[in-house]
Rosetta silent file (secondary structure, phi, psi, omega in degrees, C-alpha in Angstrom):
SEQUENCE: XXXXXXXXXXXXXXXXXXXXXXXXXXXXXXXXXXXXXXXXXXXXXXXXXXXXXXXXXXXXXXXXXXXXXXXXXXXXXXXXXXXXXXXXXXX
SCORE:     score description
SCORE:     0.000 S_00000001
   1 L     0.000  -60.143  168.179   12.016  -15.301    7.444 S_00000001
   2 L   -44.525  -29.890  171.421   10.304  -16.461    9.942 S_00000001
   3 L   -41.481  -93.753  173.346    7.601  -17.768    7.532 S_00000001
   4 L   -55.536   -1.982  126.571    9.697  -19.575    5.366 S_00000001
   5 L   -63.828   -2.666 -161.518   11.355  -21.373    8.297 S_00000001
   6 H   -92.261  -44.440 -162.119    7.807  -22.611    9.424 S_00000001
   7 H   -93.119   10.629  158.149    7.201  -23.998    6.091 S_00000001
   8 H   -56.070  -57.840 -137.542   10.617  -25.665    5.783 S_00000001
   9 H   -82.644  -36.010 -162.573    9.735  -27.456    8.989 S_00000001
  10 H   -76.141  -32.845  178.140    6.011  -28.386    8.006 S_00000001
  11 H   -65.262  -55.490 -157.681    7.578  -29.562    4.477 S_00000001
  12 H   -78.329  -14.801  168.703   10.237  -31.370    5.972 S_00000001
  13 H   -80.472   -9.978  174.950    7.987  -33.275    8.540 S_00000001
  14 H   -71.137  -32.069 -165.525    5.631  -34.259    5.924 S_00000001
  15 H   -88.504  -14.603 -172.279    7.986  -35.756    3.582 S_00000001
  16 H   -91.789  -29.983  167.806    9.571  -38.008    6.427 S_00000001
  17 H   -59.702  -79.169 -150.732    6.237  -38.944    7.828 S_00000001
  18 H   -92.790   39.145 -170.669    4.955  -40.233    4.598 S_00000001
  19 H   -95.056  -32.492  170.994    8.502  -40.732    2.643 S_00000001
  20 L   -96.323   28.348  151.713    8.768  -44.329    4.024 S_00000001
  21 L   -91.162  133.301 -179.372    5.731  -45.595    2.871 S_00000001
  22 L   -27.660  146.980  157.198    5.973  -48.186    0.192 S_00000001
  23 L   -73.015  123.613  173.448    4.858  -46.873   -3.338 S_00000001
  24 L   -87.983  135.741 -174.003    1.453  -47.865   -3.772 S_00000001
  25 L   -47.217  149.997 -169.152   -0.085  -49.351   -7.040 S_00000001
  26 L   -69.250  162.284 -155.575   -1.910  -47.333   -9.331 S_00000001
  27 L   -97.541  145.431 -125.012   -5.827  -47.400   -8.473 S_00000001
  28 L  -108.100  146.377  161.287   -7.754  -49.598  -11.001 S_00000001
  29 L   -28.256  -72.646  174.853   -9.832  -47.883  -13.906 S_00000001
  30 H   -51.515  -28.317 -162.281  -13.475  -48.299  -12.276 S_00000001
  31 H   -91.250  -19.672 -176.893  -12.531  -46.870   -9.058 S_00000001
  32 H  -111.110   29.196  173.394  -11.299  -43.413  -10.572 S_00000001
  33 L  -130.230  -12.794  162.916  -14.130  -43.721  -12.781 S_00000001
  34 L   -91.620  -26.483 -169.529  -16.679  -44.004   -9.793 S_00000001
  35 H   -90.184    1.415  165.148  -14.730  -41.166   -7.862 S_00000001
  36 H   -78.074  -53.018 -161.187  -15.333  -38.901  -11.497 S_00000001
  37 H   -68.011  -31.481 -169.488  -18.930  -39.706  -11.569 S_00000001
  38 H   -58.644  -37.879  170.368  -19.188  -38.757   -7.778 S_00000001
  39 H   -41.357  -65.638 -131.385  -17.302  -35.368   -8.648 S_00000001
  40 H   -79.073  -22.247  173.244  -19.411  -34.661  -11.855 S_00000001
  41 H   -62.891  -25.920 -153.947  -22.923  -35.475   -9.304 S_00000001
  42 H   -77.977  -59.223 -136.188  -22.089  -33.353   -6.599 S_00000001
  43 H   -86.994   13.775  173.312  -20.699  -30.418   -9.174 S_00000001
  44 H   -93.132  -36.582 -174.943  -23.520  -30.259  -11.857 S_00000001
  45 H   -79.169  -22.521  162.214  -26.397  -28.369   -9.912 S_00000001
  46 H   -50.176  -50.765 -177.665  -23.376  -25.857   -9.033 S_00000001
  47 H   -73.433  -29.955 -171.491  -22.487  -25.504  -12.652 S_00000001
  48 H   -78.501  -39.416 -169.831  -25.914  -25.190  -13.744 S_00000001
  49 H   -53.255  -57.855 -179.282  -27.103  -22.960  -11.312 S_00000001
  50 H   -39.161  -28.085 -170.611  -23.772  -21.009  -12.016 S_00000001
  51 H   -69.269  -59.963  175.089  -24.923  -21.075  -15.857 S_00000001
  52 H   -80.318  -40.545  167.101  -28.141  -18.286  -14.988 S_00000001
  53 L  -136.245  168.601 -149.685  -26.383  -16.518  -12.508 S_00000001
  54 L  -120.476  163.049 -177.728  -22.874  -14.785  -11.980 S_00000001
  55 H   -29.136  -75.794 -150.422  -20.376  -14.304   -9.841 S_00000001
  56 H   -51.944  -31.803 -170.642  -21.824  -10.214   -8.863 S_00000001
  57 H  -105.655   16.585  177.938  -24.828  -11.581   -7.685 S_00000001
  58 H   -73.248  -46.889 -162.095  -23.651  -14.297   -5.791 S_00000001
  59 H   -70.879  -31.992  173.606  -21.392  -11.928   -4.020 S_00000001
  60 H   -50.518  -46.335 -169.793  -24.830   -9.662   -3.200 S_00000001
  61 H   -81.091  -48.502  132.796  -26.624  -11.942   -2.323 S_00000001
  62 H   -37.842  -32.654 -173.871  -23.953  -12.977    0.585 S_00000001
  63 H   -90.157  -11.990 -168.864  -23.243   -9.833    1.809 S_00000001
  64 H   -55.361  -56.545 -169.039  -27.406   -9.342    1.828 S_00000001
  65 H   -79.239  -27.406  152.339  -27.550  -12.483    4.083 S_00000001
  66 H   -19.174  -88.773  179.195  -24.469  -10.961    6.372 S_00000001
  67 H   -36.881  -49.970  176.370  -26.220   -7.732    6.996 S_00000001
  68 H   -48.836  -60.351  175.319  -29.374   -9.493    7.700 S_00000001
  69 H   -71.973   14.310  169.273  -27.986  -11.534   10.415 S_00000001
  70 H  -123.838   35.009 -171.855  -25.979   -8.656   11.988 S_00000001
  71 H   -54.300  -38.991  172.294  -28.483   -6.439   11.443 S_00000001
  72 H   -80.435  -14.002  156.655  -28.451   -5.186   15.087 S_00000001
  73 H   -62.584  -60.136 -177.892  -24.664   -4.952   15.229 S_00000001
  74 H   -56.611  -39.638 -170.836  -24.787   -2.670   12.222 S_00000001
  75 H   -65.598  -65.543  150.482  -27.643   -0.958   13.326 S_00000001
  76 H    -1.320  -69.671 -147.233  -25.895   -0.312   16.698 S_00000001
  77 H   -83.983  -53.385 -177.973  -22.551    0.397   15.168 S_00000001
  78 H   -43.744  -89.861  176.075  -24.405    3.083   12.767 S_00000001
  79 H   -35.516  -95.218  163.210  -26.044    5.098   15.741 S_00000001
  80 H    31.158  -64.299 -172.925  -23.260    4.775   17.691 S_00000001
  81 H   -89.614  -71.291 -157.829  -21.099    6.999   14.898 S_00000001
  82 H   -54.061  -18.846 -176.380  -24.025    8.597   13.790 S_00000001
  83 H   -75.818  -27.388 -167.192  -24.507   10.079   17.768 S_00000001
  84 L   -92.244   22.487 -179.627  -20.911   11.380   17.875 S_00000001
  85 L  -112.595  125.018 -170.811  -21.445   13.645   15.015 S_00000001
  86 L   -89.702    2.680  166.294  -23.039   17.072   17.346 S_00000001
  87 L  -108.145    5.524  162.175  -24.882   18.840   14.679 S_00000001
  88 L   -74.501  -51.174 -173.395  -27.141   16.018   13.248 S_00000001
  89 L   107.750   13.368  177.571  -28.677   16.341   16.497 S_00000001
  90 L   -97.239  122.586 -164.615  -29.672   12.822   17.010 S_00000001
  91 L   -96.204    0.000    0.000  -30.279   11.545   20.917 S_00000001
């Protein structure tokens, strides 16, 4: 409820802020034909790359680099649990 009144209010200030601006003319051929080629530069070594390897090892490969940089948090967090179990026996 609460929600859905926030995004009432965020809807309805958006449309009043930009509802009285003029309609503006449609953007000229070349100019949405330079902001395509800029698209298709940035998004081709993504797609290619994307081509050779998949989603699962994307996602590995991120949580890989996580763990590395919290390595001493984990490590930490691991002992930690691993001390409060009394019959491993680990000090």
């Amino acid at each position: 409820m609460i929600l859905e009144a926030l995004h009432n209010m965020v809807v309805t200030v958006i449309t009043t802020t930009f509802g009285w601006l003029p309609s503006l003319p449609e953007m000229s051929e070349t100019i949405v034909d330079i902001g395509e080629w800029i698209v298709d530069i940035v998004t081709a070594p993504v797609q290619s790359v994307s081509m050779f390897y998949g989603r699962t090892l994307w996602n590995v490969i991120l949580v890989m680099v996580v763990a590395i940089f919290n390595y001493e948090k984990i490590f930490k967090g691991t002992m930690f649990i691993l001390k409060k179990i009394p019959f491993l026996n680990i000090k």
